[in-house]
C-alpha positions as CSV (number, residue, x, y, z in Angstrom):
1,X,-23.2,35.0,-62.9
2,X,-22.8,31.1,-63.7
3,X,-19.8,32.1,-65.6
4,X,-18.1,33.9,-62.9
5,X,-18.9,31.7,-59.8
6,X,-17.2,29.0,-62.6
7,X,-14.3,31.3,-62.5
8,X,-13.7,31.5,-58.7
9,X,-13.8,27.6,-58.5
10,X,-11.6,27.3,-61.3
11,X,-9.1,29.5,-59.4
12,X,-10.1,28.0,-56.1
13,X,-9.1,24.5,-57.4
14,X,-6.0,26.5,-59.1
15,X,-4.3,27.6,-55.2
16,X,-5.1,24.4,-53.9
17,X,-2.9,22.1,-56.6
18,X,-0.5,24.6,-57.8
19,X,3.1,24.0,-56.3
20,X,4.4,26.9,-53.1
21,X,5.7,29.9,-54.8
22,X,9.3,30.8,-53.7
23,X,9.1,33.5,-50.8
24,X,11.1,36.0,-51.3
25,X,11.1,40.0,-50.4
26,X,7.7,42.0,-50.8
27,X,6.1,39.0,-51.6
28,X,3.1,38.1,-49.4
29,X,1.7,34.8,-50.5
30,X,-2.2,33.3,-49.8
31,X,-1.3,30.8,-47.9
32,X,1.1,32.0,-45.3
33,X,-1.3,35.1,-45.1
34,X,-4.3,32.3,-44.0
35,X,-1.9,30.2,-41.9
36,X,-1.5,33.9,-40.1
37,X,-4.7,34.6,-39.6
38,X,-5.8,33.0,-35.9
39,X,-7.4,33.6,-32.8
40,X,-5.4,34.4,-29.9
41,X,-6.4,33.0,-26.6
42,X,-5.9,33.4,-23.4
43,X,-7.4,31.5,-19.9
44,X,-9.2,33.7,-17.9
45,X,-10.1,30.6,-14.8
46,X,-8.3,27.3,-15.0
47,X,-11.6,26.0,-13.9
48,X,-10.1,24.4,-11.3
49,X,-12.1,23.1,-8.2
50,X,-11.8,24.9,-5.0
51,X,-11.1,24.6,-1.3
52,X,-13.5,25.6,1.9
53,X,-13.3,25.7,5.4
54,X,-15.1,23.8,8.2
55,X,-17.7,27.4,8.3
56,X,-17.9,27.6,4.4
57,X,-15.6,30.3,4.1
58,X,-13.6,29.9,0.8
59,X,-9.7,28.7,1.1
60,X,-8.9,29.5,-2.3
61,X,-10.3,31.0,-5.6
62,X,-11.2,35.0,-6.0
63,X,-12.6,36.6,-8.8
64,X,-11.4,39.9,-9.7
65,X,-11.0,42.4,-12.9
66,X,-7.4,42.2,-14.2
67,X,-6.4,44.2,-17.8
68,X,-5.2,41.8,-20.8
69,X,-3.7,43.2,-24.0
70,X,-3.6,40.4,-27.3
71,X,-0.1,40.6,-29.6
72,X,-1.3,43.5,-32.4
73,X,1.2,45.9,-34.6
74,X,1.5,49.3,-33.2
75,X,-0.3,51.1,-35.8
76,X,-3.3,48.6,-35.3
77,X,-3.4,49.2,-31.2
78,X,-4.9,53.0,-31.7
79,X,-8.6,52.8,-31.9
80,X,-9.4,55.9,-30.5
81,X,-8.0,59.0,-29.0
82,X,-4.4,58.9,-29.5
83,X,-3.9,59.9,-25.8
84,X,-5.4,56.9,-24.6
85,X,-2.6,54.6,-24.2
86,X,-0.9,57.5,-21.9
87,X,-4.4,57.7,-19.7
88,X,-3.9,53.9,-19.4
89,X,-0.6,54.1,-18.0
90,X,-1.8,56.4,-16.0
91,X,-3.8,54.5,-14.7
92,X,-1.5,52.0,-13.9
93,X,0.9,54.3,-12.2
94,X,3.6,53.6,-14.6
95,X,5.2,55.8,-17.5
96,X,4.0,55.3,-21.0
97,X,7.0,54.4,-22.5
98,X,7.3,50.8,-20.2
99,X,3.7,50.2,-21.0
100,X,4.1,50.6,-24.7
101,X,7.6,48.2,-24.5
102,X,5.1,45.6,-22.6
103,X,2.2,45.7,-25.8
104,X,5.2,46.1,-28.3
105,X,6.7,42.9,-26.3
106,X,3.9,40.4,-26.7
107,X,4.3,37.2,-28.4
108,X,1.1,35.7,-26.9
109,X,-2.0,37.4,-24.9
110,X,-1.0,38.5,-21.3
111,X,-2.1,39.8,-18.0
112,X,-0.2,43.2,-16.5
113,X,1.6,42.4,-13.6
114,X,3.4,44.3,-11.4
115,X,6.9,43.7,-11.5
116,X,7.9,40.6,-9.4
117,X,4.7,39.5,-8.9
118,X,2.9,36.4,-10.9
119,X,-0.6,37.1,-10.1
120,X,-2.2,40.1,-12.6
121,X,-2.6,43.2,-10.6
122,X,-6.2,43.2,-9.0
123,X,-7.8,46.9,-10.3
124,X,-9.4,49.1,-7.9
125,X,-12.7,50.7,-8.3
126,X,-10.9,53.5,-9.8
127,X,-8.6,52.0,-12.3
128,X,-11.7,49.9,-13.6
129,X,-13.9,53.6,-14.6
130,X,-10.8,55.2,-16.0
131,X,-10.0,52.2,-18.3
132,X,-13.5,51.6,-19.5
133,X,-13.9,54.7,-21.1
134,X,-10.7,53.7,-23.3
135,X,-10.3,52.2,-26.9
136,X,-7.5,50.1,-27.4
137,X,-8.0,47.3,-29.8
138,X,-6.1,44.0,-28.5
139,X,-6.8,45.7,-24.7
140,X,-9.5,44.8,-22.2
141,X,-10.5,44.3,-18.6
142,X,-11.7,40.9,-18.0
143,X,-12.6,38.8,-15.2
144,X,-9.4,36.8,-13.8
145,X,-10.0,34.0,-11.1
146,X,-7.0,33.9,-9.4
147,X,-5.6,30.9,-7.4
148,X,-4.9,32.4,-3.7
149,X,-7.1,35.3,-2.9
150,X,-4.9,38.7,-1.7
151,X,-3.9,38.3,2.0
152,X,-4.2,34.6,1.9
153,X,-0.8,33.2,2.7
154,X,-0.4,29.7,0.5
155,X,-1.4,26.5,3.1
156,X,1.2,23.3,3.1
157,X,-1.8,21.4,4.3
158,X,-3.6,22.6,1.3
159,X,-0.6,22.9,-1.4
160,X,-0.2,24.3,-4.4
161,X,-0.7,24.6,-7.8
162,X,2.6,24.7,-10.4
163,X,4.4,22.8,-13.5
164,X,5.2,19.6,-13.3
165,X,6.2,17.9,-16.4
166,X,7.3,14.9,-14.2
167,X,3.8,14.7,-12.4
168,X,1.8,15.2,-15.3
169,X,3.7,12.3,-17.1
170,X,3.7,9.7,-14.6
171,X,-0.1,10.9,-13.6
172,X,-2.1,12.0,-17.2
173,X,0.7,9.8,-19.7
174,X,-3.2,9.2,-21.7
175,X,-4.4,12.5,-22.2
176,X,-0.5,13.8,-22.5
177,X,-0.6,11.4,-25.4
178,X,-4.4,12.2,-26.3
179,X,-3.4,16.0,-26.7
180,X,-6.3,16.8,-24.2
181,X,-3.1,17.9,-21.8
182,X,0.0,19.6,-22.6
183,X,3.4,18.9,-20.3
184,X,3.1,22.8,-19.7
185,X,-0.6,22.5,-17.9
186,X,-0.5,23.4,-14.1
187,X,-1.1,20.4,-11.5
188,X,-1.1,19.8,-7.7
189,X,2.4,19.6,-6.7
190,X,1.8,18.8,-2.7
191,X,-0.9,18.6,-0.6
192,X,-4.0,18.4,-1.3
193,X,-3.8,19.8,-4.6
194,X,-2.2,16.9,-5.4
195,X,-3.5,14.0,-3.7
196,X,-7.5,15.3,-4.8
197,X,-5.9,16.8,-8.4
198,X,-7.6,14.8,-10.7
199,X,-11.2,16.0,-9.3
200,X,-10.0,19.7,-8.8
201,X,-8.9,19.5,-12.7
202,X,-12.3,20.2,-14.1
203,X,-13.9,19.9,-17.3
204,X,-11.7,22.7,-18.7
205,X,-11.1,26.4,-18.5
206,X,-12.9,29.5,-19.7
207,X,-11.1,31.7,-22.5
208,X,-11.5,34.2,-24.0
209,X,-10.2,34.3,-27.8
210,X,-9.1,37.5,-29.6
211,X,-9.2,37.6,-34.0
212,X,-6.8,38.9,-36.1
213,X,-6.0,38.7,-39.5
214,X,-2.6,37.4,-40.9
215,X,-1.1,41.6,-40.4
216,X,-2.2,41.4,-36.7
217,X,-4.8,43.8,-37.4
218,X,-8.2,42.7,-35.0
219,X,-10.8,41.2,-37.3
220,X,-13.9,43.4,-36.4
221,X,-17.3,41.7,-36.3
222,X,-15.7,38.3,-34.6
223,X,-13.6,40.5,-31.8
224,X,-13.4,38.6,-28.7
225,X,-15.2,35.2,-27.9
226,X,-16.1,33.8,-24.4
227,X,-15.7,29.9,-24.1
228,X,-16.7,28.3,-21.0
229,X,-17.3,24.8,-19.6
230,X,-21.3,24.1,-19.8
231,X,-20.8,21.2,-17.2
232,X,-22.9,22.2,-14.2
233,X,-20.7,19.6,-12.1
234,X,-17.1,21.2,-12.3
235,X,-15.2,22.9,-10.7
236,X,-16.5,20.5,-7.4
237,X,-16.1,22.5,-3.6
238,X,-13.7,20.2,-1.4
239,X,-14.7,21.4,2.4
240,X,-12.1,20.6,5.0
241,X,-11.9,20.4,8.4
242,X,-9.6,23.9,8.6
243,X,-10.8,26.6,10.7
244,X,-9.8,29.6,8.8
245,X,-10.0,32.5,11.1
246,X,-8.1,30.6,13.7
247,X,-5.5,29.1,11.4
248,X,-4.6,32.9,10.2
249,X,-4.5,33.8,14.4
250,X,-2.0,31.0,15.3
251,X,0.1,31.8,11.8
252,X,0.7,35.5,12.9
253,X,0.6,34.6,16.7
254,X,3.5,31.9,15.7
255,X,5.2,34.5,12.8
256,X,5.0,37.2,15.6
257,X,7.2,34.9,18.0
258,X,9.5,33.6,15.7
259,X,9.0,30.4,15.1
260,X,11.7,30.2,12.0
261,X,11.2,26.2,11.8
262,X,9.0,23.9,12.3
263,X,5.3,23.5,13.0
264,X,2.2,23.4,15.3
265,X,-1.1,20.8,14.5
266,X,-4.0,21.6,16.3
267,X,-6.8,18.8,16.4
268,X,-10.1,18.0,17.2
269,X,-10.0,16.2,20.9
270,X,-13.2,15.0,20.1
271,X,-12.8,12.9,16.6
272,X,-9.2,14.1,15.6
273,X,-10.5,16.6,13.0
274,X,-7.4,19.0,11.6
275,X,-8.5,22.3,12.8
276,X,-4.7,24.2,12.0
277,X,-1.8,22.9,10.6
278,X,1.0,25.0,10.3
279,X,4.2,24.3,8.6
280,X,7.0,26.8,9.0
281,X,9.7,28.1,7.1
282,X,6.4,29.4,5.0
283,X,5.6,28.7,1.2
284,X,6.7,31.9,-0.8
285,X,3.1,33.1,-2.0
286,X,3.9,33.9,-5.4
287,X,5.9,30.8,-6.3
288,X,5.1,28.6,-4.1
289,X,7.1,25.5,-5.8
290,X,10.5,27.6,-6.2
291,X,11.9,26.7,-3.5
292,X,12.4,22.9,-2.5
293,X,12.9,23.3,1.3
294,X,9.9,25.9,1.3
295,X,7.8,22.8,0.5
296,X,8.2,20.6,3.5
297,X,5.6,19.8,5.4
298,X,7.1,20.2,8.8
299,X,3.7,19.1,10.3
300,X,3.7,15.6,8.6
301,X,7.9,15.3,9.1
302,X,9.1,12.8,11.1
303,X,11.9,14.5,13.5
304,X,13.5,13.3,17.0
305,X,11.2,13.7,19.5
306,X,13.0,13.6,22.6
307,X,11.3,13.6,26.1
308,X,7.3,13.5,24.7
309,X,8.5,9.9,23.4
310,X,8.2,9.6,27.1
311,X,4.4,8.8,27.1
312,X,5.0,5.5,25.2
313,X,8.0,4.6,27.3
314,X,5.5,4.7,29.9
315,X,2.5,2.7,28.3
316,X,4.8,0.1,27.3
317,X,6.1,-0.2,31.3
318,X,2.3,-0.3,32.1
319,X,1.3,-2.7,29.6
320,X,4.4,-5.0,30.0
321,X,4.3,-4.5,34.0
322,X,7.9,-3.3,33.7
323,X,7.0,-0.9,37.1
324,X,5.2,-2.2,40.5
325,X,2.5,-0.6,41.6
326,X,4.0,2.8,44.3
327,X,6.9,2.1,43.0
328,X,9.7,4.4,43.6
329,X,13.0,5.6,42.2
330,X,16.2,6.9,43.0
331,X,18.0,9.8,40.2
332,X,21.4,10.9,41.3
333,X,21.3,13.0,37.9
334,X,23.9,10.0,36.6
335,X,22.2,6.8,35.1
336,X,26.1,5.0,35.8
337,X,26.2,3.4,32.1
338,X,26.2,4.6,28.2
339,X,27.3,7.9,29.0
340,X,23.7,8.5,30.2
341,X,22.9,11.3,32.4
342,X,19.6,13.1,33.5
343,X,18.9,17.2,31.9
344,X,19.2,17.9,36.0
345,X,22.2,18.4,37.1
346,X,22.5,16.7,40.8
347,X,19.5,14.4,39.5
348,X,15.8,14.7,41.2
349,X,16.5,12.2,44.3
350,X,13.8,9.9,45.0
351,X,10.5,10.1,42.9
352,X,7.6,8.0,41.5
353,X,6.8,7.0,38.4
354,X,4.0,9.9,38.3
355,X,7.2,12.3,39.4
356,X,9.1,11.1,37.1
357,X,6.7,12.4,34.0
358,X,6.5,15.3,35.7
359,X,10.2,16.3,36.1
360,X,10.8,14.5,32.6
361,X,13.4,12.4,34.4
362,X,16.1,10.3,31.4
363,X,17.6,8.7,34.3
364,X,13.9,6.9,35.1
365,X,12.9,6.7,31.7
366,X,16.2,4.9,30.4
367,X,16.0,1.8,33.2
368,X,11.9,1.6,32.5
369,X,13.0,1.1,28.7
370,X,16.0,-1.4,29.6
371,X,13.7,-3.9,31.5
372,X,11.5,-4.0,28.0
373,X,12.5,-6.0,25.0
374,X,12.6,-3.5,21.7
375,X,9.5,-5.5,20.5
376,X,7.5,-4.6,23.6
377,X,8.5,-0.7,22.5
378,X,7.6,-1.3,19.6
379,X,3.7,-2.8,19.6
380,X,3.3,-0.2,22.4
381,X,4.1,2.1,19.8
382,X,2.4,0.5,16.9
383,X,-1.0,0.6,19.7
384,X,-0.6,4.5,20.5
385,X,-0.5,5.0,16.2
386,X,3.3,6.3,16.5
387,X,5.6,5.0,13.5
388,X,2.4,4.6,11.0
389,X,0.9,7.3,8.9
390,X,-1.8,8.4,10.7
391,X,-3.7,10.7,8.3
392,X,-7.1,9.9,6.6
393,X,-7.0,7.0,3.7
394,X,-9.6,5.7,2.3
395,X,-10.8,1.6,2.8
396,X,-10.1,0.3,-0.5
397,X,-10.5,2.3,-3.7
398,X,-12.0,5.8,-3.3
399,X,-15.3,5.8,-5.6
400,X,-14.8,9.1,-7.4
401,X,-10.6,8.4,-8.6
402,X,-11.5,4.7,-8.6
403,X,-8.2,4.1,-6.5
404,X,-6.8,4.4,-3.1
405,X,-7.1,7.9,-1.3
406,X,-4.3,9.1,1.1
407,X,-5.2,12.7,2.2
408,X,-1.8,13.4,3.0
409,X,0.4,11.3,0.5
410,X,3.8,13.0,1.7
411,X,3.2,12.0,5.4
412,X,6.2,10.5,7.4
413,X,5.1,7.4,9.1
414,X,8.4,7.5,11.3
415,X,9.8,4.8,13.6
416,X,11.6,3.6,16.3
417,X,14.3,1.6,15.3
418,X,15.8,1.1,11.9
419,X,15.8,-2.6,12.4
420,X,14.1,-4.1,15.4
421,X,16.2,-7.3,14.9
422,X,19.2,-5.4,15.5
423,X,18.7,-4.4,18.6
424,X,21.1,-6.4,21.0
425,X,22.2,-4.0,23.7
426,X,20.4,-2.1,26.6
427,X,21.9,1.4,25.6
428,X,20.1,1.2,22.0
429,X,16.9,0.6,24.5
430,X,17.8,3.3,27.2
431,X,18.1,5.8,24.5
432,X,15.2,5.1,22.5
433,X,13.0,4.9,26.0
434,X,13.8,9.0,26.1
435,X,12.6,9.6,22.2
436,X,16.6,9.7,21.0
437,X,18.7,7.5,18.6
438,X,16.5,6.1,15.8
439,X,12.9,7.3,17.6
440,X,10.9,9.7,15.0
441,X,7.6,10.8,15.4
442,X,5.5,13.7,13.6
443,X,3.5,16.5,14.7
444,X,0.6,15.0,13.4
445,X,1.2,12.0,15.1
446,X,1.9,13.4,18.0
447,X,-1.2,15.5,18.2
448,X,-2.7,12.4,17.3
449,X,-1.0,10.5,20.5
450,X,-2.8,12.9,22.8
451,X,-6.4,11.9,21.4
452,X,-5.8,8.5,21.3
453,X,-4.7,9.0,25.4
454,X,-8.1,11.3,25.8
455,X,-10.0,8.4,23.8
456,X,-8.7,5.4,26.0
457,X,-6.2,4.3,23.5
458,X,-8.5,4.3,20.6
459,X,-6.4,5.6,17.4
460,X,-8.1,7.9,14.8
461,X,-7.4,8.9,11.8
462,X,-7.0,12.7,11.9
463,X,-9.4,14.4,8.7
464,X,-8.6,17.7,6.5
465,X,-11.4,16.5,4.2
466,X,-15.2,16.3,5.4
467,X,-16.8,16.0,1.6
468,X,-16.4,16.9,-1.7
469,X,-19.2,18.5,-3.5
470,X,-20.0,19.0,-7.4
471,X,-20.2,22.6,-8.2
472,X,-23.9,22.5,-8.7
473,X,-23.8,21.2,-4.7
474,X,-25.0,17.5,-5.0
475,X,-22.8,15.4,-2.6
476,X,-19.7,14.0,-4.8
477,X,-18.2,12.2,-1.7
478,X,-17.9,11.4,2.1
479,X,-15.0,11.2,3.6
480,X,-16.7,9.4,7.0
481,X,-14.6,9.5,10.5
482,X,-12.3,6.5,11.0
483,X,-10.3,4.4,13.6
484,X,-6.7,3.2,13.1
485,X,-7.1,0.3,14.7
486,X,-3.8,-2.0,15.1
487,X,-2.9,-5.5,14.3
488,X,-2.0,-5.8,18.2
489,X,-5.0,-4.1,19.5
490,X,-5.1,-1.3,21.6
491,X,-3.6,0.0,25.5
492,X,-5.7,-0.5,27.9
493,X,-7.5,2.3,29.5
494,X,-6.0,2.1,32.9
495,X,-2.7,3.0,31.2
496,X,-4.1,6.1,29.7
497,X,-5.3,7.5,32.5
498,X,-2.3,7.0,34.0
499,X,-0.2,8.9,31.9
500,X,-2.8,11.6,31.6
501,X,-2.7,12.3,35.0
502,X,0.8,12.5,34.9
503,X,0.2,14.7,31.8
504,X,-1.6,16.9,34.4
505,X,1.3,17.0,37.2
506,X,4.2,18.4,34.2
507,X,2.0,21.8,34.0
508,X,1.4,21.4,38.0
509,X,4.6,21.2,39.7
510,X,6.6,19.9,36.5
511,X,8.6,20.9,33.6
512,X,5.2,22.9,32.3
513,X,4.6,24.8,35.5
514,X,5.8,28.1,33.5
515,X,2.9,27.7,32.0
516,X,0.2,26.9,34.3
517,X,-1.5,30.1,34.2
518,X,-3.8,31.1,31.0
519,X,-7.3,31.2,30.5
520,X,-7.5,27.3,30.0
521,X,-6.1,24.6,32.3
522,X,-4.1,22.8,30.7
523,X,-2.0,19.4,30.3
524,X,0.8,17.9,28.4
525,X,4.3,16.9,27.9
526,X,7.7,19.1,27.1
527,X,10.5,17.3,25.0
528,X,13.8,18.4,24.0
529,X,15.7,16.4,22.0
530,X,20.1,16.3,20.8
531,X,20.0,16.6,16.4
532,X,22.8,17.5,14.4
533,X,21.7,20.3,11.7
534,X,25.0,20.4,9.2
535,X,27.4,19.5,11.8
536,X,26.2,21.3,14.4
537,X,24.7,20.1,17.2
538,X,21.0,21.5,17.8
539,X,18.2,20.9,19.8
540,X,14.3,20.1,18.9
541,X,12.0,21.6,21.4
542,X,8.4,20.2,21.6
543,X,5.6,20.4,23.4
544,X,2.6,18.0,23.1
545,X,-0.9,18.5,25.1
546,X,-4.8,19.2,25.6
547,X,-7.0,21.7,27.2
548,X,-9.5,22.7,28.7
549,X,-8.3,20.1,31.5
550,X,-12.1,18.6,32.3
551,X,-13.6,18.9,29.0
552,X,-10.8,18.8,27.0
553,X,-11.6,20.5,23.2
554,X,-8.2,20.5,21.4
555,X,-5.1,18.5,21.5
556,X,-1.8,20.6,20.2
557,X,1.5,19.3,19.2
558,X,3.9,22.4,19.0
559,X,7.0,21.6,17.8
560,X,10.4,24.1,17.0
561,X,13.0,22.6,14.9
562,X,16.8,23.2,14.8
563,X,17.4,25.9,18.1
564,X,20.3,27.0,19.8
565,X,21.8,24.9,22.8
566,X,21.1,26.6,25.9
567,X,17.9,28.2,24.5
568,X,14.6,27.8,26.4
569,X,12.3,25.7,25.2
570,X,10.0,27.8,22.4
571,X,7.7,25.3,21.5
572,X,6.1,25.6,25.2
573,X,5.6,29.3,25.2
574,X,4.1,28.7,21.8
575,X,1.9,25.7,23.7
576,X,0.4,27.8,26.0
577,X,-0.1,31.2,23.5
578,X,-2.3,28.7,21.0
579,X,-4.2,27.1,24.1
580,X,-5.0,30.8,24.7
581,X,-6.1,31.7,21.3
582,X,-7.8,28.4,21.1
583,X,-9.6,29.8,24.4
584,X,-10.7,32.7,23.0
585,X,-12.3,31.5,19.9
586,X,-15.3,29.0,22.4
């Protein structure tokens, strides 16, 4: 026995220092055979932290059985019944011979998908007892978490999930270099999947590993392995301040009545909480990062605002005593200068300044802005939170990424001139007093304006995050209600009820009165405003406002991007069917 274990050392120390023999034909040599030899894994749950709404209900992740097959020779897939692989596509509703090019295919371990489709197929009750009762080695039904549960349409607000070399370089350059990363990993590529991504990333994923030898026959007796993150910790449970069942209502409401651009923000009138945020054209739900223009956030876009600019026109007035007290005005429809004239042909005669909110009145409006200075526009602005990002950051570094937080990192903070110092002339003013020429403002912000009127010109910072938890539920983080409180102060609250109660007159007897009747009473501003889209001149039709009108519970910002001149204006239909939907949820 001493003699022979000598022997097998000898040889032992023989393959390690003898020199590579030449391959060549029929020749299969130790080495490459034990290089061969591997496990072949495959990531069951990315392990990935997950999103919840403001009841608990989850916003992404959804655990399901999918069927994976492992690379294997032909001749080694048999384990059983030699009918088998026909029962199992059978099962799958497709013919044997595509199934068997699929297996045959494989270069690494692989869900079945349907074709098109990037998520595994989810297998019913049915397909899960038929394909039990199957042997197939390299083929099993395991438990996939998959990304966006089936029927959940992909969130801007929340993002998505994709490649991103670029992001992964400028973001994880240590671990890239580390090798505890690789360029093809999956990170958050907008919302917030990206701004939270590096506490959704985890401690790892859970795999499962297949063995086979160096002939790609399975290795029996090691078979398939389960490795899983023992952290109790990860994935951590971001809640937000979504409403899930409403924000799928106002998505098919909106989808249902065409809105083909643009978006609608619903907030909290109370502390400015984002209840919806819908962004439209929609992300494609099996690819969401394929297509570029798919991926704007129209909610957090600046765009012209047109006539809801209005509102600060009229604070700054009120602030800088631009208008007496019962003063009146005269519109002959023609404001004489700049090629001006008022959206009422014949003008509306003689009006207050009350009227003139009402009846949305440019020619008003335009001589109110031309008795300010661009500066006075501007603080005004800079007091109501209009040309700043708006959204939730945190006050100095946020304890958990140990750096600065912005909740919404791809928010437009808009503006209202491209250079204030360049303002010399009074038609630069008169245009920018009716939200035109330079003036853009986001939904978001405008939602925003209409809290901060309800509030007594107090800014907040609208929310989508309430706290982040560590999977085992111990609080990870608050994200605490905050004020945006500006360098010039704030209006005063005699202006804001001002302009809320002519808020109240445009539904009464104004350019809202189509809209009067619903289940709530209502308030707010129309807008249209002049863009050119490729050429073409287009309009942008908004609608800004709060209901109920006593005990107000939700300010809306509904805006419709890019429609035909001459259309009527969508986004205050769409106004007063989410104020109805809102109605129906209290």
């Amino acid at each position: 026995m001493s003699a022979a274990m000598l022997g097998f050392l000898l040889r032992l120390a023989w393959l390690q220092i003898s020199p590579v023999e030449p391959a060549h034909a029929g020749v299969s040599h130790l080495k490459s055979e034990s290089v061969a030899q591997r496990e072949r894994e495959l990531v069951l749950d990315s392990g990935r932290g997950d999103f919840f709404d403001r009841t608990g209900l989850a916003l992404t992740g959804e655990t399901y059985e999918a069927l994976a097959a492992f690379p294997l020779q032909a001749k080694s897939r048999a384990a059983g019944n030699k009918g088998d692989l026909d029962l199992l596509a059978k099962a799958l509703g497709v013919k044997t011979e595509r199934l068997q090019g699929w297996l045959t295919s494989l270069k690494e371990p692989g869900f079945w998908r349907r074709e098109g489709e990037s998520a595994p197929l989810k297998l019913s009750q049915k397909q899960v007892a038929i394909i039990r009762g199957l042997r197939l080695n390299g083929v099993r039904m395991l438990p996939y978490r998959n990304r966006y549960p089936s029927g959940f349409s992909v969130k801007h607000a929340i993002g998505f999930v994709s490649q991103h070399p670029e992001l992964l370089r400028l973001e994880y350059d240590r671990r890239l270099k580390e090798r505890s990363m690789k360029l093809s990993d999956q990170t958050g590529g907008a919302g917030l999947e990206r701004s939270l991504d590096r506490l959704l990333q985890g401690s790892g994923p859970t795999t499962v590993s297949y063995f086979t030898d160096g002939t790609d026959r399975p290795m029996h007796g090691l078979d398939w392995r389960l490795e899983s993150p023992s952290n109790p910790f990860f994935p951590v449970r971001v809640h937000t301040t979504l409403d899930l069942k409403l924000q799928h209502k106002l998505e098919h409401y909106v989808d249902a009545e065409g809105l083909r651009e643009g978006a609608v923000v619903v907030l909290d009138a109370e502390n400015a909480d984002i209840v919806a945020m819908i962004s439209r054209p929609q992300l494609p739900q099996d690819r969401p990062g394929s297509r570029p223009e798919a991926g704007v956030n129209h909610a957090i876009r600046a765009a012209t605002p047109g006539s809801i600019f209005k509102l600060v026109t009229e604070a700054a007035a009120l602030e800088y005593h631009a208008v007496r007290d019962n003063e009146t005005f005269q519109c002959n429809g023609d404001y004489g200068r700049y090629g001006l004239h008022c959206w009422k042909r014949g003008g509306h005669g003689q009006l207050t300044l009350e009227d003139a909110l009402a009846g949305s009145c440019n020619v008003v409006f335009a001589s109110l802005a031309e008795r300010l200075s661009a500066r006075e526009l501007y603080v005004t602005a800079e007091k109501l939170g209009i040309g700043e990002q708006v959204g939730w950051t945190s006050e100095g570094a946020f304890a958990p990424l140990k750096k600065p937080l912005r909740l919404l990192p791809d928010e437009e903070a808009g503006r209202l001139f491209t250079a204030i110092r360049a303002v010399r002339d009074g038609g630069q003013l008169a245009q920018t007093g009716i939200g035109q020429r330079d003036v853009r403002i986001s939904p978001l912000q405008a939602a925003n304006l209409v809290v901060t009127l309800l509030h007594g010109g107090v800014v907040q910072e609208p929310r989508l995050v309430s706290e982040i938890r560590y999977g085992n539920g111990q609080l990870l983080a608050s994200l605490p209600r905050q004020a945006l409180p500006s360098r010039y102060g704030q209006v005063g609250k005699e202006t804001t009820r001002t302009i809320l109660r002519g808020m109240e007159a445009v539904v009464a007897y104004g350019t809202g009165q189509g809209i009067s009747d619903g289940t709530w009473s209502i308030a707010g501003k129309s807008g249209t405003a002049q863009v050119y889209k490729q050429g073409s001149e287009r309009l942008n039709q908004w609608f800004v406002g709060y209901g109920p009108l006593r005990s107000p519970k939700y300010a809306v910002a509904v805006l419709s991007e890019n429609r035909g001149l001459h259309t009527s204006n969508q986004a205050t239909q769409l106004f007063r069917g989410v104020m109805d939907l809102l109605a129906e949820t209290e």
